[in-house]
Backbone as a ProteinNet text record, in pm:
[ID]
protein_1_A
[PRIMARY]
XXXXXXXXXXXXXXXXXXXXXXXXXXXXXXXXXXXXXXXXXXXXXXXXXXXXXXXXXXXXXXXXXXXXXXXXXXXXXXXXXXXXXXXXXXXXXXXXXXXXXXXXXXXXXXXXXXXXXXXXXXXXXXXXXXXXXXXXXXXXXXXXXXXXXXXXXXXXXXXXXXXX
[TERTIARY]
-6515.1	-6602.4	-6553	-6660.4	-6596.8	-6597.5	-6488.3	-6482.5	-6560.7	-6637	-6742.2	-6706.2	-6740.9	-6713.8	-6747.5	-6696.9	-6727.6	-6783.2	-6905	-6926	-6849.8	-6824.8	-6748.5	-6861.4	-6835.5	-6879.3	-6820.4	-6876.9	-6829.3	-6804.6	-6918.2	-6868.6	-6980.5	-6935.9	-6994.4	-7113.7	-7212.6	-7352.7	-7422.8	-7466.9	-7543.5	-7574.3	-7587.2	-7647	-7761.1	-7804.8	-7940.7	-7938.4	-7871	-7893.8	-7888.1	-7799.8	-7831.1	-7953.3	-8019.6	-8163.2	-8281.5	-8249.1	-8338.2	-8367.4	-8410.8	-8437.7	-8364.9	-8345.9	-8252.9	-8326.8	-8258.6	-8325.9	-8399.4	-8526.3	-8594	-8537	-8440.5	-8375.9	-8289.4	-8207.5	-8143.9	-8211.4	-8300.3	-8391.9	-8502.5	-8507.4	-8560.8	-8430.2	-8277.1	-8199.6	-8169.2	-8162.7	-8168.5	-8256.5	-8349.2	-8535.2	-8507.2	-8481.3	-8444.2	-8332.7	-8185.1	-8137.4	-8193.6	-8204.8	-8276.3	-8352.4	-8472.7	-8580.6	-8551.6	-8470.2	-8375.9	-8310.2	-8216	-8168.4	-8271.6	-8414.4	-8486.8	-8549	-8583.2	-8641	-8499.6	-8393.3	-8292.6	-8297.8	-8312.8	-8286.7	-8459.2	-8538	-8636.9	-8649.2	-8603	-8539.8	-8467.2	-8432.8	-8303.1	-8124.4	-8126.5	-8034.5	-8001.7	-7966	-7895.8	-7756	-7652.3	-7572.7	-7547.5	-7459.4	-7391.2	-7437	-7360.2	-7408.3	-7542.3	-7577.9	-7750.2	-7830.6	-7782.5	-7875.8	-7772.3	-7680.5	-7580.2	-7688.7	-7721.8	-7772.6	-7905.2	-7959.3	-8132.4	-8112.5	-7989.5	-7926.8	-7893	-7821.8	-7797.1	-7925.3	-8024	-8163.7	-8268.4	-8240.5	-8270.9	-8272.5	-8113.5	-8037.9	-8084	-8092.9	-8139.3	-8279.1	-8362.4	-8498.5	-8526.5	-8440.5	-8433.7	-8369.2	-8261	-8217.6	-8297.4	-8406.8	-8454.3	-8652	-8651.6	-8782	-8840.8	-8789.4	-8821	-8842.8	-8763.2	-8791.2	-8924.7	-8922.6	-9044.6	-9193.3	-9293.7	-9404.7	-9506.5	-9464.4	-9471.8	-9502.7	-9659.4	-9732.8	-9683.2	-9610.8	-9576.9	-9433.1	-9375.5	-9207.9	-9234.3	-9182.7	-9209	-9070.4	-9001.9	-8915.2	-8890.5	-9055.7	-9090.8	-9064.6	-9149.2	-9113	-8920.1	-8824.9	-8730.5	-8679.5	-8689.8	-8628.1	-8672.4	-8817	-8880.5	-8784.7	-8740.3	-8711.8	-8516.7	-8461	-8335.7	-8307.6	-8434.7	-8407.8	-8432.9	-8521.5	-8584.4	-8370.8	-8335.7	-8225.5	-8130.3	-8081.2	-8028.7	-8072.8	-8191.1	-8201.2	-8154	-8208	-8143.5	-7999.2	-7890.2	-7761	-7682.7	-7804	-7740.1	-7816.1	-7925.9	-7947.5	-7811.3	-7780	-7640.1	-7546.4	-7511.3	-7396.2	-7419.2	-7526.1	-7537.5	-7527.5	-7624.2	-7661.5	-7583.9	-7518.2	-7437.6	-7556.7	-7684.7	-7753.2	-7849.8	-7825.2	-7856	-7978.9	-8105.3	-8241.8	-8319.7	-8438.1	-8519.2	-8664	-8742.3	-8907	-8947.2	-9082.2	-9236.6	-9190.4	-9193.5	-9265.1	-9160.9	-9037	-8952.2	-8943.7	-8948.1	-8974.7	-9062.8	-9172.4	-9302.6	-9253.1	-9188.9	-9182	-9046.4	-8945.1	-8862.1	-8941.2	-9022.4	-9125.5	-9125.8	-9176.9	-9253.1	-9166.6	-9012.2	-8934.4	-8853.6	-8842.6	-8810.9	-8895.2	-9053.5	-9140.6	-9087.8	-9047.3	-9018	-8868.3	-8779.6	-8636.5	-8700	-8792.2	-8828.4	-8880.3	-8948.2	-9027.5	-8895.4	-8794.3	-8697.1	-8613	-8566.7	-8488.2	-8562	-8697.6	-8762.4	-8790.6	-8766.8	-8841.3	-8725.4	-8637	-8541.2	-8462.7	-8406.7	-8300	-8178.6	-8117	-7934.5	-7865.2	-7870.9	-7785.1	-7804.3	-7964.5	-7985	-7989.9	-8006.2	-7885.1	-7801.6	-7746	-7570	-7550.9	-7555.8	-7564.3	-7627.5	-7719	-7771.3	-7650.4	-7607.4	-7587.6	-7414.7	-7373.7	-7272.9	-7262.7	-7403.8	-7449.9	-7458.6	-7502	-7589.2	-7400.3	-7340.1	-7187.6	-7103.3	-7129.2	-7046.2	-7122.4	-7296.4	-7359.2	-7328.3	-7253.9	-7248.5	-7089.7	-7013.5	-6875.9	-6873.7	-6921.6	-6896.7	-6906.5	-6982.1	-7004.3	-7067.8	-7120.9	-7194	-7356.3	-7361.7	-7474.8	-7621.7	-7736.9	-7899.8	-7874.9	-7773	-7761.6	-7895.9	-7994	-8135	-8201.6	-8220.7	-8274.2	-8216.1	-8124.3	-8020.2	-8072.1	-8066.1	-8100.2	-8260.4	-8350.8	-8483.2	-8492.6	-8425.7	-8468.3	-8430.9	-8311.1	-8289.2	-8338.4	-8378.6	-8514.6	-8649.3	-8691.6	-8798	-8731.4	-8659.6	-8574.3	-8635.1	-8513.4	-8525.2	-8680.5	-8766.3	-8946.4	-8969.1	-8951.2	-9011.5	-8944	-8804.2	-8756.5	-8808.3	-8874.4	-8856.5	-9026.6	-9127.1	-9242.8	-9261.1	-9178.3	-9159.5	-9124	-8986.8	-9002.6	-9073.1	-9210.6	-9257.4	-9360.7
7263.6	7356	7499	7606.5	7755.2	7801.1	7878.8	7986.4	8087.2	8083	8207.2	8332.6	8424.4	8608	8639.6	8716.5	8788.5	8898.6	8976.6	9115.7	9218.3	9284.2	9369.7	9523.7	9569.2	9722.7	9832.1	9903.2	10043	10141.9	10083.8	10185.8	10104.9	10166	10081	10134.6	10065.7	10049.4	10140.9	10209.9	10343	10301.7	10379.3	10346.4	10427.7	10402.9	10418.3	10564	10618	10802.2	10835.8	10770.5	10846.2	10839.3	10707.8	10682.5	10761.5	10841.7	10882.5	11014.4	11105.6	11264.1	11320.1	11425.8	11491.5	11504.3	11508.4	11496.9	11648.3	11666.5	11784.6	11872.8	11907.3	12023	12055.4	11938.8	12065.2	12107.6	12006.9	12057.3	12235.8	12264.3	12322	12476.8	12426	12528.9	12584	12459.6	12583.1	12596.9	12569.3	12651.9	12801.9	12803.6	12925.8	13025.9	12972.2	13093.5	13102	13051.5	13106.3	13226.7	13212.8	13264.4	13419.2	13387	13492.1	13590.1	13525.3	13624.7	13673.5	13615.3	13694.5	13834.1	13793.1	13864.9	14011.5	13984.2	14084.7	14177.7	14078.2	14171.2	14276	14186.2	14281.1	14429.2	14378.4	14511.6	14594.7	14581	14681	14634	14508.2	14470.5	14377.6	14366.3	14255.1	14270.5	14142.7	14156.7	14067.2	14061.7	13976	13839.3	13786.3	13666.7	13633.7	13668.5	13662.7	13663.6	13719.9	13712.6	13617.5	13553.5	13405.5	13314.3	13346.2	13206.9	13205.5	13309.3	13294.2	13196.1	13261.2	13178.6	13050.4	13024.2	12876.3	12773.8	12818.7	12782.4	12798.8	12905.8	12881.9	12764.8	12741.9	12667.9	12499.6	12479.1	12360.1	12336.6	12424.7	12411	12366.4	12451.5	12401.4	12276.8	12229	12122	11985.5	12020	11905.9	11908.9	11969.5	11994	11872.9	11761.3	11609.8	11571.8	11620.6	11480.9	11580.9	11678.6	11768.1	11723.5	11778.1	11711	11851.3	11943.4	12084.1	12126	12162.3	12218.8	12349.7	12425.2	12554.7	12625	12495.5	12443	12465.2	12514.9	12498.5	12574.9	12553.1	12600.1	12752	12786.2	12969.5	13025.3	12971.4	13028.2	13090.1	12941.3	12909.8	13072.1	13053.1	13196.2	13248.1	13327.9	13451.4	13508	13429.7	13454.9	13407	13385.1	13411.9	13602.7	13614.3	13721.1	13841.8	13777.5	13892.9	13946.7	13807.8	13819.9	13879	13885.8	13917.3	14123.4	14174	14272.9	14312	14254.4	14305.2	14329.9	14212.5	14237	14370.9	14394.6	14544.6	14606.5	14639.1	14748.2	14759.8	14643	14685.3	14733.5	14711.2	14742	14905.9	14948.2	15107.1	15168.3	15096.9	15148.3	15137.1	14998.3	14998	14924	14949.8	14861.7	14706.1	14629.2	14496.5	14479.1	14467.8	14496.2	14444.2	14374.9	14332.4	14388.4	14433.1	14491.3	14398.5	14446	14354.3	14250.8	14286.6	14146	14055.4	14097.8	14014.8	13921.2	13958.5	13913.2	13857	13836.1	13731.1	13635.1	13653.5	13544	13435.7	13515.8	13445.9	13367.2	13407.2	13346.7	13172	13224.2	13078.7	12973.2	13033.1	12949.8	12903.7	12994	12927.3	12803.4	12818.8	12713	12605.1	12584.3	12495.2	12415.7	12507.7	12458.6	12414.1	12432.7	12373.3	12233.6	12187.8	12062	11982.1	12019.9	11936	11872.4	12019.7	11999.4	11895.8	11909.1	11837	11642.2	11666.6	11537.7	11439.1	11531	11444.5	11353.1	11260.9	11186.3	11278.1	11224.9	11325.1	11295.5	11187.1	11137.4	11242.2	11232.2	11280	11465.6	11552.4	11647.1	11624.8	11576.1	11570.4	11598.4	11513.2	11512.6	11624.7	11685.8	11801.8	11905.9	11941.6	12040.5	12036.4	11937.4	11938	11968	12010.6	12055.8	12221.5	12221.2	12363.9	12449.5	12349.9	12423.3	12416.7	12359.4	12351.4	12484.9	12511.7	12639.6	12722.6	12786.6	12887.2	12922.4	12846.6	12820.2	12885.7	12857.6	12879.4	13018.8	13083.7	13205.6	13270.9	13221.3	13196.3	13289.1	13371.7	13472.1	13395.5	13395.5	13345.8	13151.8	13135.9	12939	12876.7	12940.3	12881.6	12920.9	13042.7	13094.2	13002.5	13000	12896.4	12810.4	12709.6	12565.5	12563.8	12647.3	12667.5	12621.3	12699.5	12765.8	12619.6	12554.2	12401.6	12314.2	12341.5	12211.6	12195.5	12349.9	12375.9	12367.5	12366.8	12342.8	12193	12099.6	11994.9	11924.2	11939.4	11879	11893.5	12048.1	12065.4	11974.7	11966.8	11820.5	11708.6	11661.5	11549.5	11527.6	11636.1	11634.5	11653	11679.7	11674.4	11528.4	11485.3	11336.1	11261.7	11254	11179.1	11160.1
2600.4	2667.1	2645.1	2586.8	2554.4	2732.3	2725.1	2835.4	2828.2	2942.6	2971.3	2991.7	2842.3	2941.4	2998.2	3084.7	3227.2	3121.5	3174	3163.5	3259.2	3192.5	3278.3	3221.4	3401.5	3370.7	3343.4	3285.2	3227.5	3429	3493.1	3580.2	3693.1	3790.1	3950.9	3914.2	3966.7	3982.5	4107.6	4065.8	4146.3	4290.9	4371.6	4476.2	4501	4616.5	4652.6	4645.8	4737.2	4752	4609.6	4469.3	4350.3	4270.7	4335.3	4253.1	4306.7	4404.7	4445.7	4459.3	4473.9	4457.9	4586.6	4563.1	4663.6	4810	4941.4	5015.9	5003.8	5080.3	5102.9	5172.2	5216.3	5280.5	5198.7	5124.4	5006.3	4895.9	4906.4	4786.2	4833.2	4967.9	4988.9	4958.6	5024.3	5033.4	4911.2	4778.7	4648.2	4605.9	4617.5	4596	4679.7	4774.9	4869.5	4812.8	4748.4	4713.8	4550.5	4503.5	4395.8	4386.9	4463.9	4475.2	4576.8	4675.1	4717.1	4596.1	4504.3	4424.3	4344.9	4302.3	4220.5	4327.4	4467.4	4526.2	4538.2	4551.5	4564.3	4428.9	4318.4	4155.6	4149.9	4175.7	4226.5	4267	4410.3	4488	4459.9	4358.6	4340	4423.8	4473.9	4543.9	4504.4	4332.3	4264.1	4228	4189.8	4155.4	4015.9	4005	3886.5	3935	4032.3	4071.1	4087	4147.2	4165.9	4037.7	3918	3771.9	3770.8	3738.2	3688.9	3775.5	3945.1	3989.5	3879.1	3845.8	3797.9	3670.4	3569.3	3442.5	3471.1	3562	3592.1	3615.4	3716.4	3697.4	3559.8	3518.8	3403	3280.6	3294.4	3201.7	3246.8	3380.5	3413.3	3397.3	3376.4	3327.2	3215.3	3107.3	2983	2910.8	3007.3	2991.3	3019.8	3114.9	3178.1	3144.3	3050.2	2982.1	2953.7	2880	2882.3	2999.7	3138.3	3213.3	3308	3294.3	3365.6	3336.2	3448.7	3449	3437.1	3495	3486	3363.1	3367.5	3288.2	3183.4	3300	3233.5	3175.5	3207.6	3164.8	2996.9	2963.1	2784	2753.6	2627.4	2491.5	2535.3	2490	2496.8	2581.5	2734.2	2828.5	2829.3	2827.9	2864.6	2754.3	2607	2526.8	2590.3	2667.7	2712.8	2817.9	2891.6	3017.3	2961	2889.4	2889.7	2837.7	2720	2686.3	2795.4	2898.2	3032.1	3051.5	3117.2	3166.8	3112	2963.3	2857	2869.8	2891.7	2919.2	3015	3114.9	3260.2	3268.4	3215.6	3165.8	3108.2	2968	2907.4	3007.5	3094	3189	3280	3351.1	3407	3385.5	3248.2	3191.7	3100.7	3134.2	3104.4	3265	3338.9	3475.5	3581.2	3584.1	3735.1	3797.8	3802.2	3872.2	3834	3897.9	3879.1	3894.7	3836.6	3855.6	3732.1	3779.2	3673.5	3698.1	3593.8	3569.6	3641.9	3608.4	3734	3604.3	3451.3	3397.9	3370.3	3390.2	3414.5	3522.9	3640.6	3756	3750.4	3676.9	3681.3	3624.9	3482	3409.9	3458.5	3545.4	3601.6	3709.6	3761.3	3894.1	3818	3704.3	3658.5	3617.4	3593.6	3589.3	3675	3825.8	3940	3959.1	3930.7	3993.3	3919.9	3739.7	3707.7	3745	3814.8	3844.8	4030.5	4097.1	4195.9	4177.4	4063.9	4061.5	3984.3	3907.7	3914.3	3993	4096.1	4246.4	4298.7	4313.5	4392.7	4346.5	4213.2	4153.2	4094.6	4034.6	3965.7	4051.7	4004.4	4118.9	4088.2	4193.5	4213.7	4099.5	4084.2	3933.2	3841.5	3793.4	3704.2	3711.2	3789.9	3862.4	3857.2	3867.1	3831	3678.5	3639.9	3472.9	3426.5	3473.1	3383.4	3416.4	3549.5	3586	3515.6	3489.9	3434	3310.6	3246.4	3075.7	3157.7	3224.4	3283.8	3281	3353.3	3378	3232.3	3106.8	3023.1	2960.6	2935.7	2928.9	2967.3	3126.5	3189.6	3074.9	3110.1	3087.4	2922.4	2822.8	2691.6	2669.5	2763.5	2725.6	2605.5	2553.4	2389.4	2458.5	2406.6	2349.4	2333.1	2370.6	2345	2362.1	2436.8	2377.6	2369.8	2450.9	2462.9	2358.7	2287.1	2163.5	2033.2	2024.5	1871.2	1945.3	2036.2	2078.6	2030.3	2034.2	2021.7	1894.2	1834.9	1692.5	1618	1676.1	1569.2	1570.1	1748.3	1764.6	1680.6	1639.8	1566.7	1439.2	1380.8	1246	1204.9	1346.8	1310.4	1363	1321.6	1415.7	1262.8	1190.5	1084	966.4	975	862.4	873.6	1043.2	1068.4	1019	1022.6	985.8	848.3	791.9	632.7	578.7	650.4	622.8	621	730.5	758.6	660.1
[MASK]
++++++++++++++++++++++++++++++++++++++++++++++++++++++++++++++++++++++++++++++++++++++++++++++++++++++++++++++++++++++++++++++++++++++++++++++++++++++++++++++++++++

């Protein structure tokens, strides 16, 4: 008679709170500072941090573009609005003050809405995992990462539509 392998797991088996979307109050509290720091950069009452929180939301938008349901979540948007931020940056760094235009501020609008329907939709797990891409993004310090990430995705669509 052969001896039966055990499967063994790579790692404990999820539980319930990770399969499931974040509860609605934290999901509501970072919908809230988010949307707070855009309303401050607005005002004229931004800081460093406050454009990093908008980038960090940013960065999770773009990361989570597949699992989004959100109409207005797109590639473009995601470059439009790194480069909004990317301005606002050299405005500080001539000005001293932390501040973004009306059309900046719109187009960041539309990407808060898309980092709200993730907060809101994704399970925690899968938050977790992004945000740990979102933190290796913040961390590298690397110049447009969303613009080069753009540009290879459209690289590679056009090889892959050539192959085909």
């Amino acid at each position: 008679m052969k001896a039966r392998k055990k499967k063994t797991r790579r790692h404990a088996p999820l539980t319930r709170e990770w399969l499931l979307p974040l509860p609605p109050a934290y999901a509501r509290d970072i919908s809230l500072k988010c949307h707070m720091a855009l309303v401050a950069l607005r005002g004229e009452h931004g800081s460093e941090a406050l454009l990093l929180r908008l980038r960090t939301s940013l960065y999770l938008v773009f990361l989570a573009l597949d699992d989004l349901t959100c109409a207005d979540a797109s590639v473009d948007l995601c470059v439009d609005a790194e480069r909004a931020l990317d301005a606002s940056t050299a405005r500080a760094e001539q000005s001293g003050a932390w501040t973004l235009t009306d059309d900046e501020g719109a187009l960041l609008e539309r990407v808060l809405a898309a980092n709200d329907a993730c907060v809101d939709s994704l399970t925690r797990y899968r938050l977790a995992e992004l945000w740990r891409h979102v933190c290796a993004f913040v961390a590298s310090g690397q110049p447009k990462l969303i613009e080069h990430a753009a540009a290879r995705m459209r690289t590679h669509r056009t090889e892959e539509a050539l192959a085909a």
